[in-house]
C-alpha positions as CSV (number, residue, x, y, z in Angstrom):
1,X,10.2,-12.6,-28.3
2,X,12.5,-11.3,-25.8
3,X,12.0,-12.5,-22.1
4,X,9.6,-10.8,-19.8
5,X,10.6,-9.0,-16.6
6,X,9.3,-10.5,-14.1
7,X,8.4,-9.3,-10.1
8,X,10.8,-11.1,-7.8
9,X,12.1,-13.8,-9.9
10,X,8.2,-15.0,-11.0
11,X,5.6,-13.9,-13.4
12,X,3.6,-11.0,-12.4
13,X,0.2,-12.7,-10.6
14,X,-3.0,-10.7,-11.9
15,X,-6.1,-10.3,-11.0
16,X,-9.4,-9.5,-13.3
17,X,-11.7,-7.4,-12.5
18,X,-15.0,-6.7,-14.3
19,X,-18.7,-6.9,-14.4
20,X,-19.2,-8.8,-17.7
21,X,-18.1,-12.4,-17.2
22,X,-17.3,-13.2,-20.7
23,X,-14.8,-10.1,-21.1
24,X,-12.9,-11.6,-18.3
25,X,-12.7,-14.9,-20.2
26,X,-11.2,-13.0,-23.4
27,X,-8.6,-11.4,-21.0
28,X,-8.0,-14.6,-19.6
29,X,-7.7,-16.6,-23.2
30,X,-5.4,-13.5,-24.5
31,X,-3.1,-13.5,-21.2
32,X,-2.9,-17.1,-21.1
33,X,0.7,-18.3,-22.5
34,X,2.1,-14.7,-22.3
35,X,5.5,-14.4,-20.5
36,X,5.7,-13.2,-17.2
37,X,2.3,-13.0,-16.6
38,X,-0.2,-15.2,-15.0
39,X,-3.9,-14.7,-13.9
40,X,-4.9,-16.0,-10.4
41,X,-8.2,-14.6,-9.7
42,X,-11.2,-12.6,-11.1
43,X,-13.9,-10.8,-9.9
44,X,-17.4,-9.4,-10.8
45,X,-18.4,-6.7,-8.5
46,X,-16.6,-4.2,-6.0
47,X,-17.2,-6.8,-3.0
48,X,-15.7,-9.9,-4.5
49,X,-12.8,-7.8,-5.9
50,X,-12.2,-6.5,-2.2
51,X,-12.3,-9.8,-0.8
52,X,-10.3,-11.5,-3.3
53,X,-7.9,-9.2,-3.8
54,X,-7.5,-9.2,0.1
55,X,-7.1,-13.3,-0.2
56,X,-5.4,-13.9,-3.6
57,X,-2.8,-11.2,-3.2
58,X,-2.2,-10.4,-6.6
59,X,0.8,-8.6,-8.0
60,X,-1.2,-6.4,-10.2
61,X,-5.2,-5.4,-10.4
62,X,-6.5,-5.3,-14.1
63,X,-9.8,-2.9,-13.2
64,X,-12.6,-2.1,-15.3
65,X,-13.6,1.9,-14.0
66,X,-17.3,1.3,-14.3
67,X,-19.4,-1.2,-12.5
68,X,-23.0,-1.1,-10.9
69,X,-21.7,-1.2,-7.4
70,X,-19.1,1.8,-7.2
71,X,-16.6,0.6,-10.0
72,X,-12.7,1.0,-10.1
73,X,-12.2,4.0,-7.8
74,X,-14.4,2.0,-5.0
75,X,-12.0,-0.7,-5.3
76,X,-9.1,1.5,-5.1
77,X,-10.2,3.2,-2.3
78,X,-11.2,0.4,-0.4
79,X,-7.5,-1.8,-0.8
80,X,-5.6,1.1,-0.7
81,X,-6.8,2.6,2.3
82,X,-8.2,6.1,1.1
83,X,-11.6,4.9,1.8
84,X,-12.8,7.2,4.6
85,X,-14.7,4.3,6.7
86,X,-11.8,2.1,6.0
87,X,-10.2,0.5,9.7
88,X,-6.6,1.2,9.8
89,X,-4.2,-2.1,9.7
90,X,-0.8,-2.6,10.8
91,X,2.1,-2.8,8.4
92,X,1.6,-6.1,5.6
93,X,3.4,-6.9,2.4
94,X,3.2,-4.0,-1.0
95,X,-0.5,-3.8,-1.9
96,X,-0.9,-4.7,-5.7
97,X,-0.8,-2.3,-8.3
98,X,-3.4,-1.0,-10.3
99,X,-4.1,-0.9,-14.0
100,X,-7.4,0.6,-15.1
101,X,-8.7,-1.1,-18.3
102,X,-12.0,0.3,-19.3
103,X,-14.1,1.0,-22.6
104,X,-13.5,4.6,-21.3
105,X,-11.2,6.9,-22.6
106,X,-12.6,10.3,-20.8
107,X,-10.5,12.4,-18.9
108,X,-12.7,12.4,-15.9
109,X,-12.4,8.7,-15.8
110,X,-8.6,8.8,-16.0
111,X,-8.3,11.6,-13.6
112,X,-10.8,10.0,-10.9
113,X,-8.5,6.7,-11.1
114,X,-5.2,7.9,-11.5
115,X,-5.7,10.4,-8.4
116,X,-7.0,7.3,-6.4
117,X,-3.9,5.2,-7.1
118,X,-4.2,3.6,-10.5
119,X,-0.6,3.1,-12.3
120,X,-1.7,3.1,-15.2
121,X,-4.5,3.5,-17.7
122,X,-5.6,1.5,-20.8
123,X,-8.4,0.5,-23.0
124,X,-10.2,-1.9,-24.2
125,X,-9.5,-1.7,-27.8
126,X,-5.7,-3.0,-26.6
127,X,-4.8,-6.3,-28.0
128,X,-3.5,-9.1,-26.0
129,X,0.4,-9.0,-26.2
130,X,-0.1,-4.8,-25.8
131,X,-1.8,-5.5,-22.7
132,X,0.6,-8.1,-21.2
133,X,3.2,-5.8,-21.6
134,X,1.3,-3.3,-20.0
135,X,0.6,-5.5,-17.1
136,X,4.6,-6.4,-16.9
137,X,5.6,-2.8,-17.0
138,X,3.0,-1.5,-14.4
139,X,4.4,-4.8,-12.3
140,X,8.1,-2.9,-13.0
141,X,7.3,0.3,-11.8
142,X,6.3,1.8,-14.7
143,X,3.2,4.1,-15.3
144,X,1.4,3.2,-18.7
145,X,-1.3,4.6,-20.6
146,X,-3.1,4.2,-24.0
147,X,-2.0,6.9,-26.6
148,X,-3.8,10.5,-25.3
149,X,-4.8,9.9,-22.3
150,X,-1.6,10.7,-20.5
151,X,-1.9,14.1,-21.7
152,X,-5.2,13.8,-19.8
153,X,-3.3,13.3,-16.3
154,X,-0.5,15.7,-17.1
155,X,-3.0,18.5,-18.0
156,X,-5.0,18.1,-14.4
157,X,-1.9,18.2,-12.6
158,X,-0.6,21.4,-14.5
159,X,-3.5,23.1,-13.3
160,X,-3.5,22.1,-9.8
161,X,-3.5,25.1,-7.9
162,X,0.2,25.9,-6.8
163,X,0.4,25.1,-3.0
164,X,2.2,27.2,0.1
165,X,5.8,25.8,-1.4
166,X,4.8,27.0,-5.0
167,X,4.6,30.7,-3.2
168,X,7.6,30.2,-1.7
169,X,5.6,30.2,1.9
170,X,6.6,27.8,4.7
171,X,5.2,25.0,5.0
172,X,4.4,23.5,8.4
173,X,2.7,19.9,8.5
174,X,2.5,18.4,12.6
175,X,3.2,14.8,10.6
176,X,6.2,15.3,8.7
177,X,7.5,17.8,11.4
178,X,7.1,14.8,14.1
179,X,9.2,12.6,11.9
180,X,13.1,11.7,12.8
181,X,16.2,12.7,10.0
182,X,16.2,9.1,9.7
183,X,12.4,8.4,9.4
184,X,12.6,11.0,6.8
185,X,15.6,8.6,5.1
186,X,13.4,5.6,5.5
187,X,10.4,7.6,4.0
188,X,12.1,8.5,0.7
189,X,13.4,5.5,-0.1
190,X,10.2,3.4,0.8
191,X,8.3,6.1,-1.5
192,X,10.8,5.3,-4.5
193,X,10.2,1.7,-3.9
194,X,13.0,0.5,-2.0
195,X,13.2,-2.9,-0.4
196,X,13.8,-2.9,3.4
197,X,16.6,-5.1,2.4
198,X,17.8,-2.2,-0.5
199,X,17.3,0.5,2.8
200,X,19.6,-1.0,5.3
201,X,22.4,-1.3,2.6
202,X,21.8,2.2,1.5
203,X,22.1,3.4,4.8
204,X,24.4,1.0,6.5
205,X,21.4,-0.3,9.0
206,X,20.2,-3.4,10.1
207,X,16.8,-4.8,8.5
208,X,15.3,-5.1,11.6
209,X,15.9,-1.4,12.1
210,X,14.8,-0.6,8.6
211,X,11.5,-2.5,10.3
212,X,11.3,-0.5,13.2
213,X,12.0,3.2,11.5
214,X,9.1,2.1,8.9
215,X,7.1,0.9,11.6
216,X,6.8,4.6,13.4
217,X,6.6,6.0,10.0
218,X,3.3,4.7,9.5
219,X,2.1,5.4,13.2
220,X,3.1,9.1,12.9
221,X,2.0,10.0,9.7
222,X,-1.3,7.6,10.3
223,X,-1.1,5.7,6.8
224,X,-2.4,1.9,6.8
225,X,0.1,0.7,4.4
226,X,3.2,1.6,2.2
227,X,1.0,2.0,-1.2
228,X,-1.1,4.6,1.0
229,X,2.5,6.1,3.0
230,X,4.1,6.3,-0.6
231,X,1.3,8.1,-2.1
232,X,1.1,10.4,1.3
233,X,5.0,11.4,0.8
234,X,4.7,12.5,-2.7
235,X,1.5,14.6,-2.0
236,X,4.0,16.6,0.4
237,X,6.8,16.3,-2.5
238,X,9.1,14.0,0.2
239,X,10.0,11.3,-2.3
């Protein structure tokens, strides 16, 4: 077996979560031993997932989609700051990613998950070393889903209905407009995943300025953190 990638030198730190306690103990018995991966915490319901994924600071979320209390999308909402009735907080380190894994393969559970900022999409029929690898790649940058169901995601994208740009209109949004030539700079790189070291060598700046220019990002375009900024930029195609 070849080595593992791992996320900053370490193995990828994950984090169960599901409503049936002894699923979670197969994931846990099939991840254990795997390269590059290591489970820190689990969770049986939307609130303990909030509050330990809030505490534990995983690298990546393993989600089930449905559970009693508001499932996966709940979750997703609620960490990644698309909830509504969420309070805005400042700047913190990268939220964890996401990687649904459900009994589910309909498209309206993939769609609702995806579009609320899974990575990724899998089953439950996946065997162990299939879903390590999973978990390593989502931890990579990678977007991974079980055979079909990526087709499910490209084919409600494809018939989005084409926006003001897609006419060949202007577009005018008060956010981006507010934003600097170099806030812009900062914004596209911290949307393709960019380190604020990997920024100020790109651009021959400082860190701390890096800091500061990401800093009024988020104020001006009102985004909580850099999961919700990155997802904000590519919804306005500035990545």
């Amino acid at each position: 077996m070849t080595d593992a990638p791992e996320v900053d030198g370490r193995a990828s730190r994950v984090f169960l979560v599901d409503d049936h306690a002894v699923f979670r103990s197969g994931v846990r018995a099939e991840l254990a031993g795997q390269a590059g991966v290591e489970v820190v915490g689990e969770a049986g319901s939307v609130a303990e997932a909030i509050a330990g994924i809030g505490r534990v600071r995983p690298d990546v979320v393993l989600l089930d989609v449905h559970m009693p209390d508001g499932g996966g999308v709940a979750v997703l909402r609620s960490v990644l700051g698309s909830d509504p009735g969420r309070v805005a907080e400042p700047a913190r380190a990268p939220e964890p990613t996401f990687l649904a894994l459900s009994v589910s393969d309909a498209a309206e559970d993939v769609i609702a998950v995806i579009r609320a900022g899974a990575r990724g999409y899998v089953t439950k029929t996946i065997s162990g070393d299939e879903l390590a690898d999973a978990v390593r790649r989502v931890a990579d940058g990678d977007a991974v889903f079980s055979p079909r169901l990526a087709g499910f995601v490209l084919d409600a994208f494809a018939r989005a209905a084409p926006g003001p740009e897609d006419r060949g209109e202007p577009v005018h949004d008060p956010e981006v407009d507010s934003l600097t030539p170099r806030e812009k700079e900062v914004l596209r790189l911290l949307a393709r995943g960019y380190t604020y070291r990997e920024i100020a060598e790109e651009l021959f700046i400082s860190v701390k300025t890096v800091e500061t220019h990401a800093s009024n990002v988020l104020r001006k375009t009102q985004q909580s953190n850099r999961h919700a900024l990155t997802r904000w930029a590519q919804s306005r195609h500035l990545d």
